[in-house]
Each structure stands twice: as structure tokens, then as C-alpha cells.
MARGU-688434 format. One line per 4 residues: number of its first residue (from 1); their letters; for each residue x, y, z of C-alpha. Coordinates in Angstrom, 1 decimal, padded with zeros to 4 digits. Layout:
MARGU-688434
NUM	A	X:Y:Z; ...
end
This chain:
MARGU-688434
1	XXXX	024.0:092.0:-020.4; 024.2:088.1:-019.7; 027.6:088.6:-017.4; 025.7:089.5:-014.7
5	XXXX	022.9:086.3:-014.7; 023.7:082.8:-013.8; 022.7:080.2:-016.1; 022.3:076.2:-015.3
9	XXXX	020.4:073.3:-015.2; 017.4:072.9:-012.5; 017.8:070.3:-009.8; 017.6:071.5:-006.2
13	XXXX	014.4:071.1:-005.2; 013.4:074.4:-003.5; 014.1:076.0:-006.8; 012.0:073.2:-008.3
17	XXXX	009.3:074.8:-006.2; 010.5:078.2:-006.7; 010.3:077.8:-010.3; 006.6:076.5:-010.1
21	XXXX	005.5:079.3:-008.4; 007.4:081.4:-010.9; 005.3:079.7:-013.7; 002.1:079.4:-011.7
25	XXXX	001.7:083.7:-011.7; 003.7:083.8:-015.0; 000.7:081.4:-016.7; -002.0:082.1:-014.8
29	XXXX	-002.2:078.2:-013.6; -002.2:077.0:-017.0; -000.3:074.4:-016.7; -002.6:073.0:-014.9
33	XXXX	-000.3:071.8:-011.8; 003.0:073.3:-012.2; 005.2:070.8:-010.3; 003.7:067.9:-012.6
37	XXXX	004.2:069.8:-015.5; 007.9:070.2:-014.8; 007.7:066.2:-013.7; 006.3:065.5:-017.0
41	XXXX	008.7:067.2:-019.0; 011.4:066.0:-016.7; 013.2:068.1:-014.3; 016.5:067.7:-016.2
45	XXXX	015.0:069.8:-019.8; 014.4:072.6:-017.3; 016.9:075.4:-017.6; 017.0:078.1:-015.0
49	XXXX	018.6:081.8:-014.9; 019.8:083.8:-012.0; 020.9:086.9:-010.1; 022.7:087.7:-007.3
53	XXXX	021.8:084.4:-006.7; 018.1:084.8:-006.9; 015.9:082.5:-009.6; 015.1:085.1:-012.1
57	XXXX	013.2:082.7:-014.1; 013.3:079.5:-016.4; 012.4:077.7:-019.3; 011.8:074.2:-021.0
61	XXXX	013.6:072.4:-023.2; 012.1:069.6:-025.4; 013.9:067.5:-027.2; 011.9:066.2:-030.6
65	XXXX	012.5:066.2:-034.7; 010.6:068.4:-037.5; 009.6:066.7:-040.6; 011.2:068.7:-043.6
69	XXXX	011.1:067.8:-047.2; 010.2:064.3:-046.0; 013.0:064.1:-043.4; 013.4:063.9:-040.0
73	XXXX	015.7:067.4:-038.3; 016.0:067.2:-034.6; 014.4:069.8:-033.4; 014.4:071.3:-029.7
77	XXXX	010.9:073.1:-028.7; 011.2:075.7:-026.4; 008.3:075.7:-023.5; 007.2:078.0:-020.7
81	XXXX	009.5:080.8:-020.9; 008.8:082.6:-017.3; 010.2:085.4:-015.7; 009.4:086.2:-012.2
85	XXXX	007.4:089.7:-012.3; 010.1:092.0:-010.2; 012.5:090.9:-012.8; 010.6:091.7:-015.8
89	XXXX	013.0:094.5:-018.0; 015.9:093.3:-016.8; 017.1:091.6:-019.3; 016.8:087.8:-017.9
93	XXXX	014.5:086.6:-020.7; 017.0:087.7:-023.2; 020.1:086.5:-021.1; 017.7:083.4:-020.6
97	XXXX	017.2:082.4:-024.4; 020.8:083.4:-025.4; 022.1:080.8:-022.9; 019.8:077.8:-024.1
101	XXXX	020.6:078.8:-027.3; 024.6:078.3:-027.1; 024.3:075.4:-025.6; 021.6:073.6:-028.2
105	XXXX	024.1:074.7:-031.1; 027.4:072.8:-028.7; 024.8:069.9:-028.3; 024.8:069.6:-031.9
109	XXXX	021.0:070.7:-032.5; 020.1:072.1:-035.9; 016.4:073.7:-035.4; 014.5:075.4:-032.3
113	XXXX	010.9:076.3:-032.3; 008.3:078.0:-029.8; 005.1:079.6:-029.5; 005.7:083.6:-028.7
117	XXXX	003.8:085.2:-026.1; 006.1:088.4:-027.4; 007.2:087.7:-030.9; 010.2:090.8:-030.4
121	XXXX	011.8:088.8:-027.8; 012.4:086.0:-029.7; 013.5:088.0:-033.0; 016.4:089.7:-031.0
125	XXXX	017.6:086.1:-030.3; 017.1:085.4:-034.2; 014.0:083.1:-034.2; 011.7:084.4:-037.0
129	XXXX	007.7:083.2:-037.9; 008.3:079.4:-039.1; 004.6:078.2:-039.7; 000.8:078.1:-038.7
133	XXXX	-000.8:076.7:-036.0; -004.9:077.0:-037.0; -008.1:075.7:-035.5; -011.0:074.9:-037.7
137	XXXX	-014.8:074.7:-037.5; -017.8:073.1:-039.1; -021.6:073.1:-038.1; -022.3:068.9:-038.1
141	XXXX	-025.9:069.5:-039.9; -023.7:071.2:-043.0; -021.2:068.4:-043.0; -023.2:066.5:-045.8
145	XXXX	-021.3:062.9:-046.3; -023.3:060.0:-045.3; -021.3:057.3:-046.9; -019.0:055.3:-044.9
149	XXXX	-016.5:053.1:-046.7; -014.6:052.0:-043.8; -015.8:050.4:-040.1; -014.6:052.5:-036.9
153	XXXX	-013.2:050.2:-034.3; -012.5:052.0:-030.6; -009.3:051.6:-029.2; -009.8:051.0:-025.2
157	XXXX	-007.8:051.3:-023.2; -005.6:054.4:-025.1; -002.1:054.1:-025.4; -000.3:056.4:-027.7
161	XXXX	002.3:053.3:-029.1; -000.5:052.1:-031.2; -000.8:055.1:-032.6; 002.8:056.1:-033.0
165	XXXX	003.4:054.3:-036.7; 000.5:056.0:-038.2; 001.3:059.0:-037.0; 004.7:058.9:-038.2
169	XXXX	003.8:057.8:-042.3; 001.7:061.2:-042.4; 004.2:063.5:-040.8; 006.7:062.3:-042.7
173	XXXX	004.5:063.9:-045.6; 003.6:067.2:-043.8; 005.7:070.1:-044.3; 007.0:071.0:-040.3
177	XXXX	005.1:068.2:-038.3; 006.7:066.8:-035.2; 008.3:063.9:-034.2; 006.0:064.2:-031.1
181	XXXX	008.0:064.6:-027.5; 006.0:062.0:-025.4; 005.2:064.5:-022.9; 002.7:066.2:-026.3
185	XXXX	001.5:062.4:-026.7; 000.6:062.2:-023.2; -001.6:065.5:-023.3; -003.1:064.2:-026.2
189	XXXX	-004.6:060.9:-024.4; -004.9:062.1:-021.1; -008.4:063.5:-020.1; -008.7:066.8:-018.5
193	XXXX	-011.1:067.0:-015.1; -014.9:066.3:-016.3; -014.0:064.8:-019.8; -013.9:061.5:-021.4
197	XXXX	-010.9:061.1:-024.3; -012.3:058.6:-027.2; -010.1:057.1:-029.7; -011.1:054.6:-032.9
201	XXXX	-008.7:053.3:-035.7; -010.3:054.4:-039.0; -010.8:050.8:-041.2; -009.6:047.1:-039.5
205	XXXX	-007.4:047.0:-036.5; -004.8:044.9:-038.1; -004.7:047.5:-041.2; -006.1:050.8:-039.7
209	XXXX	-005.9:053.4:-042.4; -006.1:056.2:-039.7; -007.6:057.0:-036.4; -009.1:060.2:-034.7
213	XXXX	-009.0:061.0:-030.8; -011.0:063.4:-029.4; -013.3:064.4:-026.6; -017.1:065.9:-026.3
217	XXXX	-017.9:069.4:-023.9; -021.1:071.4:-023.4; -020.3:074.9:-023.7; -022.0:077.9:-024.0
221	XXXX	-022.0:077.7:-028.2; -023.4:074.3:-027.7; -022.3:071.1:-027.5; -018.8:070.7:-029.4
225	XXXX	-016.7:067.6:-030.2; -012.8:069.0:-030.3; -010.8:066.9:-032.6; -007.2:066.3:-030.1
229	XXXX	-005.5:064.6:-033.2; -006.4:062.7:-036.5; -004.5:060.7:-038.9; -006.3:059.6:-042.9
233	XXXX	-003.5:058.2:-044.9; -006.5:057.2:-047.8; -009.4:058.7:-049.6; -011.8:055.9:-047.6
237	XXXX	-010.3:057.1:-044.5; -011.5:061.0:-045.3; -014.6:060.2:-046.2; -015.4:057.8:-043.3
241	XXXX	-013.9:060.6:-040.5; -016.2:063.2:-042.2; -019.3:061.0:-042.3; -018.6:059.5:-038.9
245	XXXX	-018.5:062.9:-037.5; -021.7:063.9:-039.3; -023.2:061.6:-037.6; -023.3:063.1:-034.5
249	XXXX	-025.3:065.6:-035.5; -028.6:064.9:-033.6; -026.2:065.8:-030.2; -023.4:067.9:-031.6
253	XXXX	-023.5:070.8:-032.7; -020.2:071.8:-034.1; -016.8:070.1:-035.0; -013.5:072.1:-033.9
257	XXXX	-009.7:070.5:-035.4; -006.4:071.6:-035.6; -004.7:071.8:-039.7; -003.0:074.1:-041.7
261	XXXX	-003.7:077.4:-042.9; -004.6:075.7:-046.0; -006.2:072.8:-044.8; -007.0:070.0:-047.5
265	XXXX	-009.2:068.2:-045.1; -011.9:070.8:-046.2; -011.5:070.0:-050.1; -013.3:066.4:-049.2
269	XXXX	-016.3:068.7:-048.0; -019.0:069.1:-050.6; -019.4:073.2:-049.4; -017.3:075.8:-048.5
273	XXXX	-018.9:075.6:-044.4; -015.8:075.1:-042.6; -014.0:078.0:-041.5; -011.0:078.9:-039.6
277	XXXX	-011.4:079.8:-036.1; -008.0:081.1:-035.2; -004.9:081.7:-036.8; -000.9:081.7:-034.5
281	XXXX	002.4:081.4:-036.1; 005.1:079.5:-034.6; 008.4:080.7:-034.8; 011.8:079.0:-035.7
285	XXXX	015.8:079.7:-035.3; 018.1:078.1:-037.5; 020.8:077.1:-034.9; 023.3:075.2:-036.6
289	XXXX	023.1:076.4:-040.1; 025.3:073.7:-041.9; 023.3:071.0:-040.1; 020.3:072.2:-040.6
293	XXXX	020.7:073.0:-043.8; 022.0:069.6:-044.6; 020.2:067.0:-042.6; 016.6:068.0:-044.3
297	XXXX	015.0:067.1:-047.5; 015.0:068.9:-050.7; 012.5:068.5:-053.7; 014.4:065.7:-055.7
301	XXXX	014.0:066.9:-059.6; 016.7:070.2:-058.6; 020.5:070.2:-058.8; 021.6:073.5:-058.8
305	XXXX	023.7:076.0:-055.9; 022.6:078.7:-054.0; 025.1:081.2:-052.6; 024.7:082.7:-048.9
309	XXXX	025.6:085.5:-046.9; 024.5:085.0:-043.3; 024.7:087.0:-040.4; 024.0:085.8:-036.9
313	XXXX	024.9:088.1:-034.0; 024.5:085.0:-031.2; 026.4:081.8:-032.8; 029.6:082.6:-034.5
317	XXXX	030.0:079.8:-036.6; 026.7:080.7:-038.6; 028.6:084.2:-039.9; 029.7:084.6:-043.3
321	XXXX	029.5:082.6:-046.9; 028.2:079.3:-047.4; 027.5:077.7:-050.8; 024.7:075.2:-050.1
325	XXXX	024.5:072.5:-053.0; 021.4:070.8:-054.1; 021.0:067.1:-055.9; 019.0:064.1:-055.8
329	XXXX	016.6:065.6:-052.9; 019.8:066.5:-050.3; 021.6:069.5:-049.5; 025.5:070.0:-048.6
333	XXXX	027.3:073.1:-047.3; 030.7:074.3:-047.9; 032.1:077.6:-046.7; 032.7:080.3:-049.3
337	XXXX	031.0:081.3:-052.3; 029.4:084.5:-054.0; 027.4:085.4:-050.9; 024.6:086.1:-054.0
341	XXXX	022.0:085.8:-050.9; 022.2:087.7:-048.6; 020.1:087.6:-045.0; 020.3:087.3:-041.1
345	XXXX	019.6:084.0:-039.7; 016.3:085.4:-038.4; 015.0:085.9:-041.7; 016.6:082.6:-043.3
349	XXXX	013.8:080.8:-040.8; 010.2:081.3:-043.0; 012.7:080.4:-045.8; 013.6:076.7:-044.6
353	XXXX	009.8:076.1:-043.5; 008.6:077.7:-047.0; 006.5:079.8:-045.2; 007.4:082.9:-047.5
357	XXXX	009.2:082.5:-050.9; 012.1:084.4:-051.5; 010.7:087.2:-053.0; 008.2:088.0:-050.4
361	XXXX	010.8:088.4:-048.3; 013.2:090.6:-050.7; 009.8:092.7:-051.3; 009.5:093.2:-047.3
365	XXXX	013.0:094.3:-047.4; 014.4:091.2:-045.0; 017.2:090.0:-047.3; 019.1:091.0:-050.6
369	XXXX	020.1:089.1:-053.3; 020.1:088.6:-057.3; 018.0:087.2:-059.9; 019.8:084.3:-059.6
373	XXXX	019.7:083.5:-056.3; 016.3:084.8:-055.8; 015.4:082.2:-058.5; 017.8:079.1:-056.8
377	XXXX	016.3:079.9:-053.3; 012.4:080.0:-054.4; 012.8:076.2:-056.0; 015.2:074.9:-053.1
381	XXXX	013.0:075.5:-050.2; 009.7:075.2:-052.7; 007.2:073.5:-050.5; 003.4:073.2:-048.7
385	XXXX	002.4:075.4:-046.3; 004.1:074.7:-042.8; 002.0:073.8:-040.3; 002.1:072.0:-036.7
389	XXXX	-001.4:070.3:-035.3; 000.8:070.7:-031.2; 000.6:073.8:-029.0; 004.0:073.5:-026.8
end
């Protein structure tokens, strides 16, 4: 199927505009100004598809790292998958993503994500559901914390560097946060058309203990602050962001954040008012298996082995028996083994982000293995529920 499309890298600039338009009836104008979108990202991360020498479509390629068991795995997001209409059922998407995907695992990149508009395109390439992607809501006047242990100082003029450091101590503690791609940071300061972005460090600017950015609309359920990104590395710094925002209450009517499925932010909350708005799952595809398998964290009290059988019908070198060995919170892969496990790739994916144990998955009838390995896998890749706060 892929013999007969052209793959490469995007750089002529009539296809730069070609592609735009692609995206612009792909997305609905989404993007919000397709040519600076693909400026943004940079024109070089684009990667284009074609036949008989006609641009089929394209996609995006963003280079970043996932925070797993406390480590950093490079990580490349995948962005704005478009195929031109006439094209549609052709195969391009398909011949698109197999392309990109060859060339991340010769570039040496253990872990791809993305957001599926069609979740069965991306399981033929082996990507499989990897985490959650939530939004949250609370009603100010039900908020109920008036103390406020630490002072609020605004941060003017917004630059996301001061941020960065903060940001990076609590991802490095949340299961499948990003090492952000600075075109994310950039959407998160930048203001849309009729809005105003506000930032403050939570505590003293020369010891913030966390911040929040976010930005204030009128809409038609009232008037709504929407939380863009928050960082509380203390119990002072909870209960001042919850009070400060309770505080608005005499203007705003509602509260909207991003946070995990199971969101710990709403334990500080003396009720049970906040609920979840919306619920997507990411999706992640295991592209180097020994890298990835290696390079992350592991809880540090195991040492024990766990035997795999892998299959991956797109990158050879991820077929057959591994042995992956666990001590003193890494991992290390030889070739060989029992093959006591046994799974595709696709389904290895909710496995490394913890999203489903094992079992769940043996029960669904996505892998195969024994006692023992069931048992070896569930306290290897033991961990919190995944989550990412960044819509890519």
C-alpha cells in the first residue's frame, strides 16, 4: 500500500501553502491561521505524503519527553494528521503514519503519542489508549476555603522561562506529563483575540511554591475563569489556589481546569462539588521497545524479570523475546527468554503508562500470559493514573 505514495519532509513553499489549505478544510480553521501554525511548529517537523506527485496530505512532528516513573523518555507527539478530502480511503493516512513511524524508530525515539480523531487508524499502526486528558468544573460559591496561607504575586510581562523549573519538579512526579515542546508553552501564554492571559507565582517571587495562568470569558453558562495551566508543589500552595479562586466568586461563576481522571486537586475541596466535564484518551506506540523500555523509571523496592513475547507488524526489531530486568528503579532488556508474556506492541502501550493492569488486559482478551508474569508485569509498570494537562 505505501509503494505507491511519496513520503518526505516539507520545504517548497507552494506545498507549504498547499498543505495549509489542506489543514484549513481538514480542521475546520482550528488552527487558528494555518501558515503560522506550521511557522510555529517549524516547517522542518512537518512531514508530507504524496501521489502521482500530488500532496495527499501531512502531518506534524513534535519533538518533546514523557515523564515515566520519575524519568524523562523522549517522546515525539504527533499533530494535525490531514488528508486532503479526494484522498480520503486511499490509504495515505495509513501510508502517512507508517512512514513517520520508521523514521522516529531510525532517529532513535522510544515513545510517540497523539490525540485520535479516529482511534482505528492509529491501532492499525500499533498506537493503543495511553492516558486521560480531562477537564474539570466547580461552581466558585461551593468552593468553601477562605484561608490563604501564601500571598499571590502577578507575573507581568509572561514569559514561560520563569515558569519552566516549576513546571518541571511536578512533572517529574506525574505519571505521563510532558517535557513541554515550546510551541505548547507558547499557546499556553499567548492570548487568543478578545482575551487577557493572567499569570501569578503562588507564595514569594524568589521561592514561588507554584503559580496558575489562566484567562476570564463571558459565555452563555456565565462568566468562567479557564485554568490554561497550574503548578502547587505544597499543601499552602493548594489551599491558597483554591481560596484565591473562591474569591472571585462575586464575578465568576464557575472554575474549568485540566487534571487527571482521578484528580487529587479535588481531595483539598471540603465537598464532593467539582465534577468532570469531559473525558479523551490519548494514545501511545511503543516505537523502540528496548529503549523505551529501558530509559524510564521503575518503582525502586522490585527486582524481579518479566519475560515478553512481542509482535509488531511495522518495526522489525520490536518482534520476538525480550527478558526485561528490573532493580533499584531501572529496567534492562536482553533478547530471549520464556516469552511468559505474550502481546502486540499495541497493547504493550496502556501497560507502560499503567493505564490498565495486566489483568484487565488479559480479561479483555489483548495479551496472554502466566501467573507469573501476570504477577511480574502488574508490579513493574504499577503506577498513578496517566494523565497529560496539553491537547496537541
Amino acid at each position: 500500500m505505501t509503494a505507491q505514495f511519496e513520503y518526505s519532509t516539507l520545504a517548497n513553499p507552494q506545498d507549504i501553502q498547499q498543505l495549509g489549505t489542506i489543514f484549513e478544510q481538514c480542521f475546520i480553521s482550528g488552527l487558528g491561521g494555518e501558515e503560522a501554525y506550521i511557522n510555529l511548529i517549524g516547517v522542518e517537523n512537518f512531514r508530507i505524503i504524496r501521489k502521482s506527485e500530488q500532496l495527499v496530505g501531512g502531518l506534524a512532528t513534535l519533538d518533546m519527553g514523557q515523564w515515566w516513573g520519575g524519568v524523562r523518555v523522549p517522546m515525539t507527539g504527533i499533530a494535525v494528521v490531514g488528508i486532503a478530502p479526494e484522498y480520503r480511503g486511499s490509504g495515505g493516512a495509513i501510508a502517512l503514519m507508517q512512514h513517520t513511524l520508521k523514521e522516529l524508530y531510525d532517529r532513535g525515539i522510544p515513545l510517540s503519542a497523539l490525540y485520535p480523531a479516529a482511534q482505528s487508524l492509529y491501532r492499525k499502526v500499533g498506537y493503543e489508549q495511553g492516558g486521560s486528558w480531562c477537564n474539570w468544573q466547580v461552581a466558585t460559591n461551593t468552593i468553601h476555603l477562605r484561608e490563604q496561607p501564601l500571598p499571590l504575586q502577578p507575573v507581568v510581562p509572561i514569559n514561560n522561562q520563569v515558569f519552566h523549573e516549576l513546571y518541571q519538579q511536578q512533572a517529574r512526579l506525574t505519571h505521563g506529563y510532558l517535557d513541554r515542546h515550546p510551541a505548547i508553552w507558547e499557546g499556553l501564554i499567548q492570548a487568543d483575540k478578545n482575551e487577557v492571559v493572567y499569570a501569578y507565582f503562588i507564595g514569594t517571587k524568589d521561592q514561588p511554591e507554584g503559580y496558575i495562568i489562566f484567562t476570564q470569558k463571558r459565555t452563555q453558562d456565565g462568566e468562567i475563569i479557564f485554568v490554561k495551566d497550574w503548578v502547587l508543589r505544597t499543601v499552602a500552595a493548594a489551599q491558597t489556589f483554591w481560596s484565591f479562586l473562591a474569591s472571585h466568586r462575586s464575578q465568576i461563576q464557575q472554575v474549568r481546569w485540566k487534571s487527571s481522571a482521578i484528580d487529587s486537586l479535588t481531595f483539598v475541596l471540603p465537598e464532593q462539588t467539582a465534577k468532570m466535564s469531559s473525558q479523551f484518551r490519548w494514545m501511545l506506540r511503543v516505537v523502540d521497545l528496548v529503549k523505551a523500555l529501558e530509559m524510564r523509571g521503575y518503582p525502586s523496592g522490585i527486582e524481579t524479570e518479566l519475560h515478553l513475547e512481542i509482535q509488531d507488524n511495522l518495526l522489525d526489531a520490536n518482534n520476538g523475546k525480550f527478558i526485561l530486568s528490573v532493580a533499584n528503579g531501572r529496567g534492562e532488556v536482553t533478547k530471549g527468554g520464556k516469552g511468559e508474556l505474550q502481546l502486540d506492541v499495541r497493547e504493550l502501550a496502556p501497560i507502560y503508562t499503567s493505564l490498565f493492569t495486566p489483568y484487565h488486559l488479559q480479561i479483555s482478551g489483548k495479551l496472554h500470559g502466566t501467573e507469573t508474569a501476570i504477577s511480574a508485569a502488574t508490579q513493574i509498570f504499577a503506577g498513578s493514573s496517566p494523565w497529560v494537562a496539553d491537547f496537541f
